[in-house]
C-alpha positions in Angstrom: 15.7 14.8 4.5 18.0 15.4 1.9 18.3 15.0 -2.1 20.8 11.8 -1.3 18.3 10.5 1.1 15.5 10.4 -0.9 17.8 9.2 -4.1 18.4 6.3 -2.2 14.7 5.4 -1.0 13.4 5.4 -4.4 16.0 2.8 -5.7 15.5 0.9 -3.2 11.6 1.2 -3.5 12.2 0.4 -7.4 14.3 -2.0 -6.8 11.7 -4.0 -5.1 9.2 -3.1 -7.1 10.5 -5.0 -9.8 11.2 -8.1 -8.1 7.7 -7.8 -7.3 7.1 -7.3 -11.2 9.3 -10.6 -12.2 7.6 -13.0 -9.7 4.1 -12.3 -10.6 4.9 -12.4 -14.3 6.5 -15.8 -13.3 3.4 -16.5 -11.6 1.0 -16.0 -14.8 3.5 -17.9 -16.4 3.3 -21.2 -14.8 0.4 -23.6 -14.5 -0.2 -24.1 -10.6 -3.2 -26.7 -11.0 -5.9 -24.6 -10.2 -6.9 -20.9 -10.3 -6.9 -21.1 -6.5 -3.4 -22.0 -5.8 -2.4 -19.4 -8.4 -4.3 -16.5 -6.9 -2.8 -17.3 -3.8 0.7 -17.4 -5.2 -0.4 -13.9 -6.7 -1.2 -12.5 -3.3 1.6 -13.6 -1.4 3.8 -12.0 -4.1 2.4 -8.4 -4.0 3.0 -8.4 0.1 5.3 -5.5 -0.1 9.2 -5.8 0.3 8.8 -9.8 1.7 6.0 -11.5 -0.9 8.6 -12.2 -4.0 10.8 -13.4 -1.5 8.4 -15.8 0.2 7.7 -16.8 -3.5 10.8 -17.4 -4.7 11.7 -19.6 -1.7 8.5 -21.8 -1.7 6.6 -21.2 -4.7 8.6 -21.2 -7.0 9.3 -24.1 -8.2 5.4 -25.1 -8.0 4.2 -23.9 -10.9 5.1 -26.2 -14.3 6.2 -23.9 -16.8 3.5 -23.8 -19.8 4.0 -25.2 -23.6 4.9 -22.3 -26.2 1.5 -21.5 -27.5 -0.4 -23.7 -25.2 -3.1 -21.2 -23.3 -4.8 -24.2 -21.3 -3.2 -25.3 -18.1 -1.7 -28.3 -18.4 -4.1 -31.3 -17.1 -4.1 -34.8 -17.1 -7.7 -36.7 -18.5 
């Protein structure tokens, strides 16, 4: 293989790699309703090159979105 090659393997490889990054930082993010449901959301999204986009298809828009400075998961009582 050549320098060019390999030049363009690691962008792509990076390039995923942070996709990967953004949807389980999304994924800590957002209340899911239990820890379950969120681990599970966080495995799907580290399945390499397809997980994010499996995520960001049908998991997306799952999660709620936590209050500024709220640490507790938003519950109803």
């Amino acid at each position: 293989m050549d320098i060019q090659t390999v030049t363009v393997w690691i962008k792509i490889s990076v390039f995923f790699y942070l996709l990967t990054v953004l949807a389980i930082v999304d994924i800590i993010r957002k209340d899911f309703g239990t820890i379950g449901k969120k681990a599970l959301w966080g495995m799907i999204a580290i399945v390499p090159f397809i997980g994010w986009l499996v995520y960001l298809i049908f998991g997306f828009r799952k999660g709620k979105k936590q209050k500024a400075g709220d640490s507790t998961p938003n519950r109803d009582r």
